[in-house]
C-alpha positions as a Python dict, from the first residue, in 0.01 Angstrom:
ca = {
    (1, 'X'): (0, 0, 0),
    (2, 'X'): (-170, -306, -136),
    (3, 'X'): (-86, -684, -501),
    (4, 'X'): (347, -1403, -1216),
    (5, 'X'): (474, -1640, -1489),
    (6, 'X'): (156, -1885, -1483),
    (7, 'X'): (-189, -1875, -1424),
    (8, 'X'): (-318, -1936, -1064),
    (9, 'X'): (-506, -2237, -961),
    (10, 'X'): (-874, -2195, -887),
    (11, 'X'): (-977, -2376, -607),
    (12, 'X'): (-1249, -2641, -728),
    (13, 'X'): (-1201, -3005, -657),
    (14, 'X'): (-1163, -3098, -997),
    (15, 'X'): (-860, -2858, -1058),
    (16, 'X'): (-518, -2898, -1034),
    (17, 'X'): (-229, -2644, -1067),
    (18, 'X'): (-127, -2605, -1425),
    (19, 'X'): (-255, -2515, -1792),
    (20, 'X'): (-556, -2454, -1854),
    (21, 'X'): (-766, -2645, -2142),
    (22, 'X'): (-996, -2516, -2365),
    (23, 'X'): (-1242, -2656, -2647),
    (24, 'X'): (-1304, -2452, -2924),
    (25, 'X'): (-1695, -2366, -2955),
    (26, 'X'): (-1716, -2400, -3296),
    (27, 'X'): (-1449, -2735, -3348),
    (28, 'X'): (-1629, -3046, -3302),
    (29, 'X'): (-1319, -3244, -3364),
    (30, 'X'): (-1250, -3478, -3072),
    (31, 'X'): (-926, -3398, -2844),
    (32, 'X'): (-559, -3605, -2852),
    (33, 'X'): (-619, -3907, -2666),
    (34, 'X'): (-277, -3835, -2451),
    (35, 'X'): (-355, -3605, -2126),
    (36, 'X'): (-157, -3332, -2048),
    (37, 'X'): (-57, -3346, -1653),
    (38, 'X'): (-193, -3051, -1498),
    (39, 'X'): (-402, -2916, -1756),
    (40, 'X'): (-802, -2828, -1653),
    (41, 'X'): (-1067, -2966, -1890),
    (42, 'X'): (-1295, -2690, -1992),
    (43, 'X'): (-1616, -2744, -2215),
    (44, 'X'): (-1826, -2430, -2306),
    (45, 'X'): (-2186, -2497, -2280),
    (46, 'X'): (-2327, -2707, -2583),
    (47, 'X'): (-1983, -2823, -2708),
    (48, 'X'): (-1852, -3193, -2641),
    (49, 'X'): (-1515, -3309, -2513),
    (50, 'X'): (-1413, -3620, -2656),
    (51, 'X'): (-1658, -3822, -2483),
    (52, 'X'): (-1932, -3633, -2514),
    (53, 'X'): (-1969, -3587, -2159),
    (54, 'X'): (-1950, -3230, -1967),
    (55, 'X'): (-1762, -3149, -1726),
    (56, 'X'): (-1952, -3210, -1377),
    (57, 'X'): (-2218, -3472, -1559),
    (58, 'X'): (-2344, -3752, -1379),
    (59, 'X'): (-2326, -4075, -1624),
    (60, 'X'): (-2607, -4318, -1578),
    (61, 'X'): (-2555, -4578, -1369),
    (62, 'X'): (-2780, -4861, -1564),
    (63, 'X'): (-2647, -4766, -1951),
    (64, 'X'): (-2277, -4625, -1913),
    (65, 'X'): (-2366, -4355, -2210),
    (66, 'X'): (-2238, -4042, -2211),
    (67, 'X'): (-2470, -3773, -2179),
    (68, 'X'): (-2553, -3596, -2528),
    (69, 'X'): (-2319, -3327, -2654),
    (70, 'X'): (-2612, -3033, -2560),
    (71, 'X'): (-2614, -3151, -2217),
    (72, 'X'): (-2485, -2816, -1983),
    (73, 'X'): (-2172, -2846, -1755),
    (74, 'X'): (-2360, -2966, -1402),
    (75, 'X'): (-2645, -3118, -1560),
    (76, 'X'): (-2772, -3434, -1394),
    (77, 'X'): (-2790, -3719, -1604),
    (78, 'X'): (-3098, -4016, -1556),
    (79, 'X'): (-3047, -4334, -1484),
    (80, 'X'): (-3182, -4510, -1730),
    (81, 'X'): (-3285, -4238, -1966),
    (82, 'X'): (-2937, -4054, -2020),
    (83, 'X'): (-3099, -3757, -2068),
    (84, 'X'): (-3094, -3493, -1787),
    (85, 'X'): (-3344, -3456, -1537),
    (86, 'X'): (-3259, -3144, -1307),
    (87, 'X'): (-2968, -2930, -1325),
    (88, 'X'): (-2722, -2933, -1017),
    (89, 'X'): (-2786, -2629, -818),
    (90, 'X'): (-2483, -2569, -653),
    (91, 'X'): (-2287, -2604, -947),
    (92, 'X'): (-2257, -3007, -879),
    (93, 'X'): (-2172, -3141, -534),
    (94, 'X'): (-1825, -3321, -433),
    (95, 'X'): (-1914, -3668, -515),
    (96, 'X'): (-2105, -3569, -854),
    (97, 'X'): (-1771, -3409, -941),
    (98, 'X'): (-1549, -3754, -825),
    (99, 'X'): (-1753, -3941, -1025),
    (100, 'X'): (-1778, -3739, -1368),
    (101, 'X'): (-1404, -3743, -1318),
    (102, 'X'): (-1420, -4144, -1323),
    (103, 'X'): (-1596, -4129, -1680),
    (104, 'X'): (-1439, -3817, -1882),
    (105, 'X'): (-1068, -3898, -2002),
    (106, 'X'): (-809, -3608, -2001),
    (107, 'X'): (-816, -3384, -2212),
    (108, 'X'): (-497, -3167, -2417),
    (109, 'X'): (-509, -2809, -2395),
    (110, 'X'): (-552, -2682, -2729),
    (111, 'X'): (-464, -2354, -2680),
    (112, 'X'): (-272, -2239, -2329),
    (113, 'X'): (-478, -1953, -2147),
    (114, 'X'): (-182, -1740, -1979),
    (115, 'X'): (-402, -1540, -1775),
    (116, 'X'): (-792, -1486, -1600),
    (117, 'X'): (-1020, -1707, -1468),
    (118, 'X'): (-1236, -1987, -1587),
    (119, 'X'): (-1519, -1913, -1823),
    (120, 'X'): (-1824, -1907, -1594),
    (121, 'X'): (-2020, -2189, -1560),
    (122, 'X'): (-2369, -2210, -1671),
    (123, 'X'): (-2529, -2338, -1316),
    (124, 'X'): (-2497, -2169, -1038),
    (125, 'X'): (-2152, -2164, -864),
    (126, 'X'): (-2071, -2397, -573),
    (127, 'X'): (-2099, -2249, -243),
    (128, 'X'): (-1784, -2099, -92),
    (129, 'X'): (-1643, -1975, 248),
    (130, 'X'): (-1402, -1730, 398),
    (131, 'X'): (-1156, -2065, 428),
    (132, 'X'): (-1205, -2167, 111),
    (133, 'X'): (-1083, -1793, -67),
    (134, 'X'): (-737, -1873, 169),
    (135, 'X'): (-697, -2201, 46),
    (136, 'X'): (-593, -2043, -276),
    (137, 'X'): (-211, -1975, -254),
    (138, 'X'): (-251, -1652, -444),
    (139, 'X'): (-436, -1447, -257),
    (140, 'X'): (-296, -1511, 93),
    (141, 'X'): (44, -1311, -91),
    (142, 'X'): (-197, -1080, -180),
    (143, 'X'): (-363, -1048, 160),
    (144, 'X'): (-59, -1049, 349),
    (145, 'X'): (81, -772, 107),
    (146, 'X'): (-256, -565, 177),
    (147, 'X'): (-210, -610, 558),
    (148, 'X'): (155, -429, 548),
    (149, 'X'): (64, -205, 321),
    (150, 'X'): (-220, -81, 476),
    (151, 'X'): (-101, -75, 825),
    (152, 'X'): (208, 134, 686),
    (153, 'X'): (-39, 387, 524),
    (154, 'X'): (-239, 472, 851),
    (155, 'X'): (51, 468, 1073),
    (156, 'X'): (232, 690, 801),
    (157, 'X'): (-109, 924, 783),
    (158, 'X'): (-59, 1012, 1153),
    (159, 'X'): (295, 1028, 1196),
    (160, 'X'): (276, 1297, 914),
    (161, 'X'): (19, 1475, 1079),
    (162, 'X'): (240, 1496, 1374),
    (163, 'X'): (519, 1559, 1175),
    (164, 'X'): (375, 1863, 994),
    (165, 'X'): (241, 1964, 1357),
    (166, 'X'): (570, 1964, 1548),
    (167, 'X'): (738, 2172, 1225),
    (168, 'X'): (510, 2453, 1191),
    (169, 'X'): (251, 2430, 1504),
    (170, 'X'): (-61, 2462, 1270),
    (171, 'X'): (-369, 2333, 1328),
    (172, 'X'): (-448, 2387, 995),
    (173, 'X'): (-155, 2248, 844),
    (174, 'X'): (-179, 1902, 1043),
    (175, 'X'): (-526, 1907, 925),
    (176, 'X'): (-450, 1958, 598),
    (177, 'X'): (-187, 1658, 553),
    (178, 'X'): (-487, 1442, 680),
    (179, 'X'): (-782, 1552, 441),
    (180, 'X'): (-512, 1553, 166),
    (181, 'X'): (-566, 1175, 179),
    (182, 'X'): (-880, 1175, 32),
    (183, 'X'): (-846, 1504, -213),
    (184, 'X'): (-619, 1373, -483),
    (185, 'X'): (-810, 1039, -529),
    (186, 'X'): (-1055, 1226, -751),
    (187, 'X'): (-727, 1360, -984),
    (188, 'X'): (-541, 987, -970),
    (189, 'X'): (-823, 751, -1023),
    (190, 'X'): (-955, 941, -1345),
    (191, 'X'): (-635, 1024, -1491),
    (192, 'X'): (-495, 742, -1395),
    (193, 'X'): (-728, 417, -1448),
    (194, 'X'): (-620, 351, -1767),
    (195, 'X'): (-247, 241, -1631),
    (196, 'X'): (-455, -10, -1467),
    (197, 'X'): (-579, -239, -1816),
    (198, 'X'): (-270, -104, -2010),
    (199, 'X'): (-5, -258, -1861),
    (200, 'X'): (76, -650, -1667),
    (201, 'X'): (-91, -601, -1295),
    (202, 'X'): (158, -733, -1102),
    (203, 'X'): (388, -451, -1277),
    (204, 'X'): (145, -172, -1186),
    (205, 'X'): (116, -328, -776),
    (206, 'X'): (475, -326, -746),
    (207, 'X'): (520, 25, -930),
    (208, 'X'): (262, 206, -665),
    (209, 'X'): (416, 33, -390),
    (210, 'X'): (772, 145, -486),
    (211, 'X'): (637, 507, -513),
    (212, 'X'): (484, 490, -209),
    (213, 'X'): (773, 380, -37),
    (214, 'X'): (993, 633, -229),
    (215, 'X'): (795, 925, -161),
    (216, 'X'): (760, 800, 277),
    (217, 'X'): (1094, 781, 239),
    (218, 'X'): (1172, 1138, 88),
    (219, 'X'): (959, 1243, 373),
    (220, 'X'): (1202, 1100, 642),
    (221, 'X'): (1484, 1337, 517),
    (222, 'X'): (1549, 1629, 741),
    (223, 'X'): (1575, 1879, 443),
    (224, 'X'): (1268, 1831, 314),
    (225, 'X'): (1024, 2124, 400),
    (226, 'X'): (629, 2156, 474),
    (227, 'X'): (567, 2204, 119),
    (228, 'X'): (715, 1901, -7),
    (229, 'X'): (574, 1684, 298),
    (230, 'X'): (245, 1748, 173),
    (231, 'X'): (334, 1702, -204),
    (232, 'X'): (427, 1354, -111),
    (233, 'X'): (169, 1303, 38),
    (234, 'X'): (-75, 1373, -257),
    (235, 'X'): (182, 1141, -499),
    (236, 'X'): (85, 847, -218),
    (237, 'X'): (-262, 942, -245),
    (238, 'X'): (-250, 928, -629),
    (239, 'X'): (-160, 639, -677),
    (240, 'X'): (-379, 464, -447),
    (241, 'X'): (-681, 464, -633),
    (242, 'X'): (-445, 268, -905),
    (243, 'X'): (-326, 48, -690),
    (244, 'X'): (-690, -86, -484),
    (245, 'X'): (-811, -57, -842),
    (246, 'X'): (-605, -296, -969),
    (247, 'X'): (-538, -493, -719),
    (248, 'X'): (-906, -560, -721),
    (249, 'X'): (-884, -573, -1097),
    (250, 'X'): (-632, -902, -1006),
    (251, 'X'): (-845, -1078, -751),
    (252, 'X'): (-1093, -1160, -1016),
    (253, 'X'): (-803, -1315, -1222),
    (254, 'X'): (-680, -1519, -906),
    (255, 'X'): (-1031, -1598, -761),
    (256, 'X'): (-1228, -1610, -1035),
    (257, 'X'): (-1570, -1353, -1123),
    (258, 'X'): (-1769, -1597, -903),
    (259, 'X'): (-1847, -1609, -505),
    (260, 'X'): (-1472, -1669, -433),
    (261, 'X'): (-1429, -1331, -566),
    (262, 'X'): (-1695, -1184, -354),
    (263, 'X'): (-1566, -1311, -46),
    (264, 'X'): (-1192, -1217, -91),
    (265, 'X'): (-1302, -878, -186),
    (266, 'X'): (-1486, -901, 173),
    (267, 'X'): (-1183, -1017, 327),
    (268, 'X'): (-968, -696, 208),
    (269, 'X'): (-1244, -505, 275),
    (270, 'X'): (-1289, -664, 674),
    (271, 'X'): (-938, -594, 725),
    (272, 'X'): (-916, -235, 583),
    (273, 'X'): (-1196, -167, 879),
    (274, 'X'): (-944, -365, 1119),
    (275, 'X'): (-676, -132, 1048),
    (276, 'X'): (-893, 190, 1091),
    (277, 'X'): (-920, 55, 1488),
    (278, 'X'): (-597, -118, 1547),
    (279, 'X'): (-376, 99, 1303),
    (280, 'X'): (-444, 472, 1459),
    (281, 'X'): (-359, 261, 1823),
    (282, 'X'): (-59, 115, 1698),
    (283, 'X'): (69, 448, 1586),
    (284, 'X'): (-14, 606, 1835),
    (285, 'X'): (225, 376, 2070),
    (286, 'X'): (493, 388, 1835),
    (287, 'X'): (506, 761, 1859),
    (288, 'X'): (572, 757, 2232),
    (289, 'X'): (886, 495, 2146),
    (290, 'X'): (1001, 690, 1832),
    (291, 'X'): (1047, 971, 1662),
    (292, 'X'): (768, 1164, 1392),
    (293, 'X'): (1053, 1076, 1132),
    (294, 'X'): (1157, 716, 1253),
    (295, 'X'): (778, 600, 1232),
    (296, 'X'): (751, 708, 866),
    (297, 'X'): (1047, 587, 808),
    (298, 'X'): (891, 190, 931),
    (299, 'X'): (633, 267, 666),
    (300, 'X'): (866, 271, 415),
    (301, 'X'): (959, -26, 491),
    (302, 'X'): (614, -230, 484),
    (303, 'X'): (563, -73, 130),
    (304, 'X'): (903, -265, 27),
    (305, 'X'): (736, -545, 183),
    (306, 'X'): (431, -536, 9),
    (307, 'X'): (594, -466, -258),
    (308, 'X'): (826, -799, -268),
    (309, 'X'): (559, -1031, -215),
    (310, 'X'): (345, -905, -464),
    (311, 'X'): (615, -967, -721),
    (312, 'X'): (712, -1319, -542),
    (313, 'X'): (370, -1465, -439),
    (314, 'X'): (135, -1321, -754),
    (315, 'X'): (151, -1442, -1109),
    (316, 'X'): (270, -1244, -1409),
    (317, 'X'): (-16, -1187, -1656),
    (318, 'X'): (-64, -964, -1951),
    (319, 'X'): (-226, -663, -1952),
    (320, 'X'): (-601, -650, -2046),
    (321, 'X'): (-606, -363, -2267),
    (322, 'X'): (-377, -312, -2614),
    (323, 'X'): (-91, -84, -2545),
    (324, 'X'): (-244, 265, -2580),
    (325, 'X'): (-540, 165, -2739),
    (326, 'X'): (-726, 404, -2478),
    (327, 'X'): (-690, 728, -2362),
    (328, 'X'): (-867, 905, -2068),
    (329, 'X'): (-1213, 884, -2256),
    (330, 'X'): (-1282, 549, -2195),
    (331, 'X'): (-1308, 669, -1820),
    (332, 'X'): (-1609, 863, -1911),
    (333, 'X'): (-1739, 585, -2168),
    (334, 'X'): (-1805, 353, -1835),
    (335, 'X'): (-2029, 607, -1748),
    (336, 'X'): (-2207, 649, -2000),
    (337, 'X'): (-2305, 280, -1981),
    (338, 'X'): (-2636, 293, -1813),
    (339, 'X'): (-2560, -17, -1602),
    (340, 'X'): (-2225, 36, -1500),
    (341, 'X'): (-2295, 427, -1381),
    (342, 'X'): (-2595, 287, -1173),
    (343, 'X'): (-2386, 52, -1017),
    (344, 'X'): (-2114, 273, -952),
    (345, 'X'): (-2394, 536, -793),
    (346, 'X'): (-2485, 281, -559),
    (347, 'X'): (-2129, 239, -439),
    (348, 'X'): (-2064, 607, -391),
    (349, 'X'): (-2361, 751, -243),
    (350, 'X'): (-2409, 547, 65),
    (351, 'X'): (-2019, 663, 158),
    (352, 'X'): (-2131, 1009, 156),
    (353, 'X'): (-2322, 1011, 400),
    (354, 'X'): (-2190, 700, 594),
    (355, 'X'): (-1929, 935, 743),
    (356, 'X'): (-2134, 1198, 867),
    (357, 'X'): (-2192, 1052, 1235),
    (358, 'X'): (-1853, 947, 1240),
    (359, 'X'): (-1749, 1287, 1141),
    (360, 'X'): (-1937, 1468, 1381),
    (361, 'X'): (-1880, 1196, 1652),
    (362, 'X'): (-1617, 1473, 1850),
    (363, 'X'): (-1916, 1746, 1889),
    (364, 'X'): (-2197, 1490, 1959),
    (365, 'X'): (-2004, 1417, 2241),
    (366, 'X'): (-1928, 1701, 2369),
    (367, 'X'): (-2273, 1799, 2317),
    (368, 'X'): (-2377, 1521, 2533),
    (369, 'X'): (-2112, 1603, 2791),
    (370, 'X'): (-1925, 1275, 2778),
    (371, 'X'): (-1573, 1157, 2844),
    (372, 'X'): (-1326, 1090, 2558),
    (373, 'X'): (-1423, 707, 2600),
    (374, 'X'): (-1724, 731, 2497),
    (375, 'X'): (-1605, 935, 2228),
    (376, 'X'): (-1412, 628, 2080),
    (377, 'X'): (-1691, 387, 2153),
    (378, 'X'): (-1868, 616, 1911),
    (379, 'X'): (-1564, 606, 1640),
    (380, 'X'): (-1552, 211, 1688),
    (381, 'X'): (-1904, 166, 1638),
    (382, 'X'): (-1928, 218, 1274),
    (383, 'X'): (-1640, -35, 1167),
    (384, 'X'): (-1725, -304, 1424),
    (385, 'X'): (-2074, -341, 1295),
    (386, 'X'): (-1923, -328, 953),
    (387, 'X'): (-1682, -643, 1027),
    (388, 'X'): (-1951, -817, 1204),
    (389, 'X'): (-2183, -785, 892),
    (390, 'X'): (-1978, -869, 615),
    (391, 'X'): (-1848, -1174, 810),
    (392, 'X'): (-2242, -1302, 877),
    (393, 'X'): (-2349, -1235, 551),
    (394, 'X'): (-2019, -1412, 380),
    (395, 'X'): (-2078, -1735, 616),
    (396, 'X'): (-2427, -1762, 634),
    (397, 'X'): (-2597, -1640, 318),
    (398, 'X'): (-2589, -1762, -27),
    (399, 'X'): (-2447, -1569, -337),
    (400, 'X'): (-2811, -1547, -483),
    (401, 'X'): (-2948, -1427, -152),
    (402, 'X'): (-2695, -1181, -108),
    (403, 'X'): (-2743, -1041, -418),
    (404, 'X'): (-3118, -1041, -341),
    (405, 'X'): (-3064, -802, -11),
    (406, 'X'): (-2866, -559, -199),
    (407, 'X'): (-3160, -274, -180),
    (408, 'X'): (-3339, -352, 181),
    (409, 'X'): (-2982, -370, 332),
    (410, 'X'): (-2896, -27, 135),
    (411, 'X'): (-3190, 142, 260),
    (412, 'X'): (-3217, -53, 627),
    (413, 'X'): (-2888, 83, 729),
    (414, 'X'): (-2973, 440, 729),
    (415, 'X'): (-3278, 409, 969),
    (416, 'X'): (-3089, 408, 1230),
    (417, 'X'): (-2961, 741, 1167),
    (418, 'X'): (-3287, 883, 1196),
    (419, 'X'): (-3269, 761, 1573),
    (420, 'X'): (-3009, 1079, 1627),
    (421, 'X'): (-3319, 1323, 1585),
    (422, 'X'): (-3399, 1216, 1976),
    (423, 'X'): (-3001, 1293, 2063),
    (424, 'X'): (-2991, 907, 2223),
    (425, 'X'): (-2725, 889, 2467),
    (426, 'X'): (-2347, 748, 2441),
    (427, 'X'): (-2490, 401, 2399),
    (428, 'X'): (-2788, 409, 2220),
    (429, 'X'): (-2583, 638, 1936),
    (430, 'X'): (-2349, 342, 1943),
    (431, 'X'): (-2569, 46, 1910),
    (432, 'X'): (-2750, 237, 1628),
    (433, 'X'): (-2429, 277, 1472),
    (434, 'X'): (-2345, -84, 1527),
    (435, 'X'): (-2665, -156, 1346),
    (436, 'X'): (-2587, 89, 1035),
    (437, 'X'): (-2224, -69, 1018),
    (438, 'X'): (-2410, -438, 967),
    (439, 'X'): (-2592, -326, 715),
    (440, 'X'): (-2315, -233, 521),
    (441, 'X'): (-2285, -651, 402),
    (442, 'X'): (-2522, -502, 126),
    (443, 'X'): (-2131, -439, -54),
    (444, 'X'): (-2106, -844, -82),
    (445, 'X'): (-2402, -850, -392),
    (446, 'X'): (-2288, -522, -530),
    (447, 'X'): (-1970, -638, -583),
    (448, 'X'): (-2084, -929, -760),
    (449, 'X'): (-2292, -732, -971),
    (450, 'X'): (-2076, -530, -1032),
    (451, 'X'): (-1783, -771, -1146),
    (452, 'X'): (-2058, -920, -1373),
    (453, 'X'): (-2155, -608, -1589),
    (454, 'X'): (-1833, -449, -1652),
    (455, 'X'): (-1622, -614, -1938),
    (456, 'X'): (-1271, -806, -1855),
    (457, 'X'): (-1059, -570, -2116),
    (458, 'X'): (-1203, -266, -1851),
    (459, 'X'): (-1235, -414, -1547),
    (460, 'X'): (-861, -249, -1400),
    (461, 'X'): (-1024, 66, -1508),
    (462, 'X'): (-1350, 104, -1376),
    (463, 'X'): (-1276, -57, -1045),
    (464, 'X'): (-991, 242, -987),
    (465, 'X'): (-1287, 461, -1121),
    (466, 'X'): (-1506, 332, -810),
    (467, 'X'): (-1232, 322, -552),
    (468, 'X'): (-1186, 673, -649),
    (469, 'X'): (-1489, 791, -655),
    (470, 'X'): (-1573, 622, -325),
    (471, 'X'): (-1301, 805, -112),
    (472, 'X'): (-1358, 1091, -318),
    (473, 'X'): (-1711, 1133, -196),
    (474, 'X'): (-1612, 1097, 197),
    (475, 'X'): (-1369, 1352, 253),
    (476, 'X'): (-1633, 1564, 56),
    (477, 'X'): (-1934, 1394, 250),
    (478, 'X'): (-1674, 1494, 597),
    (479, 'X'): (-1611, 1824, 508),
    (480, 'X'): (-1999, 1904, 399),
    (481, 'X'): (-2090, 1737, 765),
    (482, 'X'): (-1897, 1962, 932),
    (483, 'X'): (-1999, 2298, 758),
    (484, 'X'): (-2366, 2190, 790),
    (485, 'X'): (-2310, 2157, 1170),
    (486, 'X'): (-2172, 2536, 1168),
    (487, 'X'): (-2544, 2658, 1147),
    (488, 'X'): (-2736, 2299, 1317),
    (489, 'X'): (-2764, 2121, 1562),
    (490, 'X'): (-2521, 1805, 1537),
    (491, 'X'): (-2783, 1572, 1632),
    (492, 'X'): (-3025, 1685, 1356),
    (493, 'X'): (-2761, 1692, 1046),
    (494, 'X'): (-2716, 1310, 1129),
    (495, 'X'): (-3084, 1254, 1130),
    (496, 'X'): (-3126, 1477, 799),
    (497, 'X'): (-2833, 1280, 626),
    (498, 'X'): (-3006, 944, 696),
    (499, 'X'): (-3345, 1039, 582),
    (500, 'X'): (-3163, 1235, 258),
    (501, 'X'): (-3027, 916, 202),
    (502, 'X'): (-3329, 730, 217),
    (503, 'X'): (-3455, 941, -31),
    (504, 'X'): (-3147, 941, -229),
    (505, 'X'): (-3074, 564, -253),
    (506, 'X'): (-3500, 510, -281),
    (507, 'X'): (-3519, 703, -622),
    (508, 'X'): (-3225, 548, -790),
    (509, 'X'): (-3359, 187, -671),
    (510, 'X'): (-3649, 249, -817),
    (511, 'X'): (-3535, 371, -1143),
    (512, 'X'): (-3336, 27, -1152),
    (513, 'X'): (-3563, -145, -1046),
    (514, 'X'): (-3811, -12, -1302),
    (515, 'X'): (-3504, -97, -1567),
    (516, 'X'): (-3445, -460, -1471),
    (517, 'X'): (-3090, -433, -1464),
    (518, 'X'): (-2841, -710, -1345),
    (519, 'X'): (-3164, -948, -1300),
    (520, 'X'): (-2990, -1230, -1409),
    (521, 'X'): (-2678, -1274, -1126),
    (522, 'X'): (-2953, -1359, -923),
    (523, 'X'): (-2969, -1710, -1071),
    (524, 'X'): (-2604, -1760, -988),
}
């Protein structure tokens, strides 16, 4: 599956790799004149450094003063007023940056921060790229970590499944090791979540990948019967949820809450969609080279990879949460935040009935009377519009905009469903799903949103909570597809589920609309 002694560098021009420095907002005393090497100057809005100048200021050019101690981090400063004029609105530009550093001496860290990211800056943030996210050392461990380990879970899904098949020759059976993927998210991501704020992340990434390994490996010995094949396969599924919740938990920590976040979320998220059309291929080929029990037991050994460079490549940091200080009810307290359990909403529903056309893709087909090609240009349709979204949207649209498009994207990407009530042909059902999939970039402003209204002491938890609830909802939103289809016509229960949606996703909109909530990351 997928994740350190110091603190991670943030990649900002004026940063380099070390301690991190912070001024008190209530001293006023200036700091040491010595600099400490390495250490980041930090100001909180309103309170001076020892020049009086914040960070990112522009010093006029005519009078050499400092701007005054109330001016904002990014503020321009006039010429020959010192005052500020307009405030920088990406967060100050390159040079502004070069030349505040000029006129602000170093400053010593007065207290050492051992772990999350920089307090967030009062102008908006500067605007970031897919290259920029990988120039931080960090999270290319973490993103080659999530590469093996995800690559070992699919392949490991369907040798299983063939596995199970060649032992007992039950349909049902090999069906049942694949839907148990989704089943015991539910159970792992609510009893679970806590583990994710309670203890140091990098402990709890390595942990889940050493039980996943463990328990693919258990499933390589000849002894072990049907029974227990499928009980290790619910422990890999239970910790999963822990795991993607964390790990996401971590990636604010090593990116930051800001658009760097965003976009390495996107990342993960691009190549999770990769793997669902390269990783059922790959294991598929490695079947007809080795053995049901030889290609689990390759999985194995990507978890132990993963595993290794999470502990090598990823900071150690402490936990968020006191020891113990919270049992499974803070689960349900998220929830009862108004905010949060919108939010969370508007990451599970679309899921549910995202899946249906790919669920249903086998008897459209067949309805149609077409050949098992056009059957997996309908499967790839989905994720390839999906990739091609998210990377548009993360190149070419700002953090406010995307943030902006979070409810015309939601609702734009069922209309194509409704196309199905016509029962289009191969490609037409394909370049509608292409068109849902795009829409799907609407994740890129939730997830800042989201990031931004759930507290740092919590934020382990409640992202397991949504990764749970998220996979949760699809093998549910799979399995109602398919009994739906029992009694109508294929073609119509896609149709209904897109206009249900619309419905769905319109109503809670409008309630937070109505409400207001999370206006303010739009400013960003």
């Amino acid at each position: 599956m997928t994740p350190t002694d110091s603190p991670p560098p943030v990649p900002t021009p004026t940063t380099v790799v070390g301690a991190r420095a912070e001024t008190s907002t209530d001293a006023q005393t200036p700091a040491p004149t010595e600099a400490l090497v390495g250490a980041r100057p930090e100001t909180p809005t309103g309170t001076p450094t020892s020049t009086g100048t914040p960070a990112g200021a522009r010093v006029g050019a005519s009078t050499g003063t400092p701007a005054s101690t109330g001016t904002p981090a990014g503020a321009r400063v006039g010429a020959s007023t010192g005052t500020p004029t307009e405030p920088a609105t990406g967060g100050g530009t390159e040079d502004h940056r070069a030349e505040a550093s000029k006129h602000a001496p170093a400053t010593t860290a007065t207290g050492a921060v051992p772990a999350g990211p920089a307090p967030a800056a009062t102008g908006p943030a500067p605007a970031a790229g897919y290259l920029d996210v990988f120039r931080v050392r960090e999270f290319r461990w973490v993103f080659g970590a999530h590469l093996l380990s995800l690559l070992g879970l699919v392949v490991s899904e369907i040798a299983l499944t063939v596995l199970v098949y060649d032992l007992t020759r039950s349909p049902l059976l090999s069906s049942l090791t694949f839907a148990l993927g989704f089943l015991p998210y539910l159970l792992g991501g609510t009893l679970l979540a806590g583990l994710a704020d309670r203890h140091p992340p990098r402990r709890v990434l390595v942990v889940c990948d050493l039980v996943c390994a463990g328990a693919v490996a258990l499933m390589v010995v000849p002894a072990t019967p049907v029974a227990g094949l499928l009980v290790l396969r619910c422990a890999v599924a239970a910790v999963a949820p822990v795991f993607q919740g964390t790990r996401m938990a971590t990636l604010a920590d090593i990116l930051g809450d800001g658009d760097l976040f965003v976009l390495g979320r996107s990342l993960l998220r691009i190549v999770s969609q990769s793997a669902l059309l390269a990783g059922f291929g790959i294991g598929g080929v490695l079947l007809t080279v080795v053995p049901a029990r030889g290609a689990i037991a390759l999985t194995a050994a990507t978890f132990l990879l993963s595993a290794l460079l999470l502990r090598l490549g990823t900071a150690r940091r402490p936990a968020r949460a006191a020891e113990g200080r919270e049992g499974p009810g803070a689960t349900w307290s998220l929830l009862r935040d108004r905010r949060i359990r919108r939010l969370m909403l508007l990451f599970w529903l679309p899921p549910f009935f995202v899946v249906v056309p790919e669920a249903l893709a086998a008897p459209y087909a067949d309805g149609l009377g077409v050949s098992t090609a056009a059957l997996g240009l309908l499967m790839c349709a989905l994720p390839v519009g999906t990739i091609a979204g998210e990377l548009l949207a993360g190149a070419l649209l700002s953090p406010a905009t995307r943030v902006r498009l979070v409810a015309p994207l939601l609702l734009a990407g069922f209309l194509p469903f409704l196309l199905y009530a016509l029962r289009p042909g191969t490609a037409l059902a394909a370049l509608a799903l292409v068109a849902a999939g795009a829409a799907g970039a609407y994740t890129l402003g939730l997830d800042a949103r989201f990031v931004a209204a759930v507290p740092e002491e919590r934020r382990g938890r409640a992202m397991t909570l949504m990764t749970a609830g998220m996979m949760t909802v699809q093998g549910v939103g799979m399995a109602g597809a398919g009994l739906v289809a029992e009694f109508v016509p294929v073609h119509l229960v896609v149709a209904g589920a897109g206009l249900l949606a619309l419905l769905t996703l319109g109503v809670l909109l409008a309630t937070e609309g109505r409400d207001g909530a999370d206006r303010h990351v739009t400013n960003r």
